[in-house]
Residue frames as qw, qx, qy, qz and C-alpha x, y, z in Angstrom:
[[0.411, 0.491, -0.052, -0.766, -14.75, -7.92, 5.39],
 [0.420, 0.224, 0.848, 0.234, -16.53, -10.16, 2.87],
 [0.432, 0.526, -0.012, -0.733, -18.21, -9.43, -0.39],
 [0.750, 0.535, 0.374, -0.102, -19.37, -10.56, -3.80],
 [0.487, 0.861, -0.088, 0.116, -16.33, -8.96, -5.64],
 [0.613, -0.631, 0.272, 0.390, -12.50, -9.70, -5.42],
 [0.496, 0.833, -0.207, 0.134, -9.67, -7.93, -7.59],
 [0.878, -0.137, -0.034, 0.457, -6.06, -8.80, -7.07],
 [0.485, 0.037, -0.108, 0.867, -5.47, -5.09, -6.83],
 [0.014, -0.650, -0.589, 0.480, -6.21, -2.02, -5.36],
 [0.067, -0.165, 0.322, 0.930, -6.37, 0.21, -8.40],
 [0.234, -0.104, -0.929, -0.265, -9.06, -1.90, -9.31],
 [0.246, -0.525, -0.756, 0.303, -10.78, -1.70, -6.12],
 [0.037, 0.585, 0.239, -0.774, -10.76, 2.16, -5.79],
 [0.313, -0.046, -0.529, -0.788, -12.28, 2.47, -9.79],
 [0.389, -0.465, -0.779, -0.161, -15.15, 0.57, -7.96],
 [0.175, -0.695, -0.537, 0.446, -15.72, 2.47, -5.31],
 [0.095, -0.232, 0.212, 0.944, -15.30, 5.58, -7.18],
 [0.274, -0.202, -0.557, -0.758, -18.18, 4.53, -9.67],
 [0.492, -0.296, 0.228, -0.786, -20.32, 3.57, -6.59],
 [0.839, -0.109, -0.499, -0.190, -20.66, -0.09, -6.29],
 [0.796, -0.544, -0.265, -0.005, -19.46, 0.08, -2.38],
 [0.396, -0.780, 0.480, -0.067, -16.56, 0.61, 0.15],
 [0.785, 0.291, -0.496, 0.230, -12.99, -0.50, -0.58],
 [0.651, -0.690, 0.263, 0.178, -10.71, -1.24, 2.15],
 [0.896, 0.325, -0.082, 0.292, -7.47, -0.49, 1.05],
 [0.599, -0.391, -0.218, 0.664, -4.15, 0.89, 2.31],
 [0.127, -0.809, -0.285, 0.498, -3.71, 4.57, 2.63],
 [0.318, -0.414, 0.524, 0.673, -0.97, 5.06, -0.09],
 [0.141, 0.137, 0.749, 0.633, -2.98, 3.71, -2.73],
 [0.076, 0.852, 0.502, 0.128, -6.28, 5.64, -2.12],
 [0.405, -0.538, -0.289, 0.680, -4.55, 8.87, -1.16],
 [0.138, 0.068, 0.528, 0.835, -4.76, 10.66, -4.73],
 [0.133, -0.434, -0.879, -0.148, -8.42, 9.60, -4.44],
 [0.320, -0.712, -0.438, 0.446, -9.13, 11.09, -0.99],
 [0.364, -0.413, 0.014, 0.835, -7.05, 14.11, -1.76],
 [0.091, -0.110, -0.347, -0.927, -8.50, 15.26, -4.94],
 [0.480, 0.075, 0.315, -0.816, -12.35, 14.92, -3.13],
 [0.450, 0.115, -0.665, -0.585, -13.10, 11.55, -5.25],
 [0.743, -0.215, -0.633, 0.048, -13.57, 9.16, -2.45],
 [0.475, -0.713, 0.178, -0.485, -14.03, 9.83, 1.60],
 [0.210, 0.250, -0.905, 0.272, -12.66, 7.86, 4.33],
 [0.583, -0.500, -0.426, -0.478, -15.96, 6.19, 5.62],
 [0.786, -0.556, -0.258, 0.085, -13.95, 5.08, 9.38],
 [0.308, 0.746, -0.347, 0.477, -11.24, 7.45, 10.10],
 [0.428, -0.640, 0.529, -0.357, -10.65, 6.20, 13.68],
 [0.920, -0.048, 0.389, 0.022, -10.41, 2.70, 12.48],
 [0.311, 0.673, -0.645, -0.186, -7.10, 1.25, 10.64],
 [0.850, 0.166, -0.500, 0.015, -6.25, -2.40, 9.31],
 [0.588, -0.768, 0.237, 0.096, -4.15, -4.06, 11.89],
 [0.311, 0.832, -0.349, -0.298, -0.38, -4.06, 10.97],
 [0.963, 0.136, 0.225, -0.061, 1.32, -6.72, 8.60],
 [0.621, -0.473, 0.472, 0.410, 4.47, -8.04, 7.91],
 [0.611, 0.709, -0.234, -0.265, 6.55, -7.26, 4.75],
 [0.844, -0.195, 0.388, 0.315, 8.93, -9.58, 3.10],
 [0.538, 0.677, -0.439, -0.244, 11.39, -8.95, 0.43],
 [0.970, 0.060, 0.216, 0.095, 12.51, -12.40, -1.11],
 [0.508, 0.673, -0.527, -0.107, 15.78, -12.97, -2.72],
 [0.943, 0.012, -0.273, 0.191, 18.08, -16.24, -2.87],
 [0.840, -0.505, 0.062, 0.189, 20.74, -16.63, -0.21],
 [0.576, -0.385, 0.276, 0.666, 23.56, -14.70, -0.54],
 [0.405, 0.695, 0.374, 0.462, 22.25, -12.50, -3.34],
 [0.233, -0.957, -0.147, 0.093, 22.34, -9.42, -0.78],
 [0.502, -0.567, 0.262, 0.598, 25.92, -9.40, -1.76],
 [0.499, 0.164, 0.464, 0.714, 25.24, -7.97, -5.12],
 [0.145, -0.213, -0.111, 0.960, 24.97, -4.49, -5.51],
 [0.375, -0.229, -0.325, -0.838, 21.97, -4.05, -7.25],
 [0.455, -0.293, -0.831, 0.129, 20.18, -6.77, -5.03],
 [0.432, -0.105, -0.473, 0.761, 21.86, -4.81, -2.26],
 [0.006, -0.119, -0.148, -0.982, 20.24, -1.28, -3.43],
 [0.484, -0.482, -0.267, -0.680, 16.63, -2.23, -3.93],
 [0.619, -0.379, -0.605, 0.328, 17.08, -4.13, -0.05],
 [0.303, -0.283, -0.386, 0.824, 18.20, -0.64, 1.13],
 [0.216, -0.276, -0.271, -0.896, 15.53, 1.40, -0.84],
 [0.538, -0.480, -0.618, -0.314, 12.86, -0.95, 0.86],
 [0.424, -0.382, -0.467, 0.675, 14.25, -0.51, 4.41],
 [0.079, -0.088, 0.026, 0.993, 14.62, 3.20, 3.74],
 [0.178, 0.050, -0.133, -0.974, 10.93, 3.41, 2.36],
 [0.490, -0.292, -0.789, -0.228, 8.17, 0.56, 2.77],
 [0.372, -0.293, -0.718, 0.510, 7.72, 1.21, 6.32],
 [0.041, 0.316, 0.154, -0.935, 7.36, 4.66, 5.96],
 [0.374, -0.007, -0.446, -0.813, 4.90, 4.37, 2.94],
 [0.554, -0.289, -0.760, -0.177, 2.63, 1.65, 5.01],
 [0.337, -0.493, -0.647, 0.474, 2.50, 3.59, 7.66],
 [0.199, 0.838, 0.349, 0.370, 1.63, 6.93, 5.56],
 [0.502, -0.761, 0.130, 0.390, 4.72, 8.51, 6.26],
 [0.500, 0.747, -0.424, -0.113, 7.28, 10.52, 3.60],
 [0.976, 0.156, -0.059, 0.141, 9.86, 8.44, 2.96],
 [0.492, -0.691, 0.340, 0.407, 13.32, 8.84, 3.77],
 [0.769, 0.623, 0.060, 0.128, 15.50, 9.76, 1.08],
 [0.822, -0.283, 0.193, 0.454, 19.19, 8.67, 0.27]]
């Protein structure tokens, strides 16, 4: 998809398409509010991004501190599910 307009977020993108200046392409999670309260439509419902890898960074050997540890197991527990527009699992 190319255009004339790039935002380093989709909040950004879906206040543009909301006011009418064109079709965002963003991920389901972050337009769903959108869709749901009747602001914005899905224009290709049989079509979906193809899927992309997530990383979570931290330095080497950090996973052994507990707070590190925590948000590693929140992300397991709930990125997957929220990029694939699924509830999250909850601990």
């Amino acid at each position: 998809m190319q255009g004339n307009f790039a935002v380093h977020g989709f909040t950004a993108l879906l206040h543009a398409a909301s006011a009418g200046l064109g079709v965002a392409r963003v991920p389901e999670f972050a337009a769903r509010k959108v869709i749901d309260c009747g602001e914005l439509v899905r224009v290709l419902p049989g079509w979906s991004a193809p899927p992309t890898e997530v990383f979570l960074v931290h330095r080497f050997g950090q996973e052994r501190i507990q707070r590190v540890k925590a948000v590693i197991d929140a992300a397991q527990a709930s990125v997957g599910a929220l990029l694939d527009g699924r509830k999250a699992k909850s601990s």
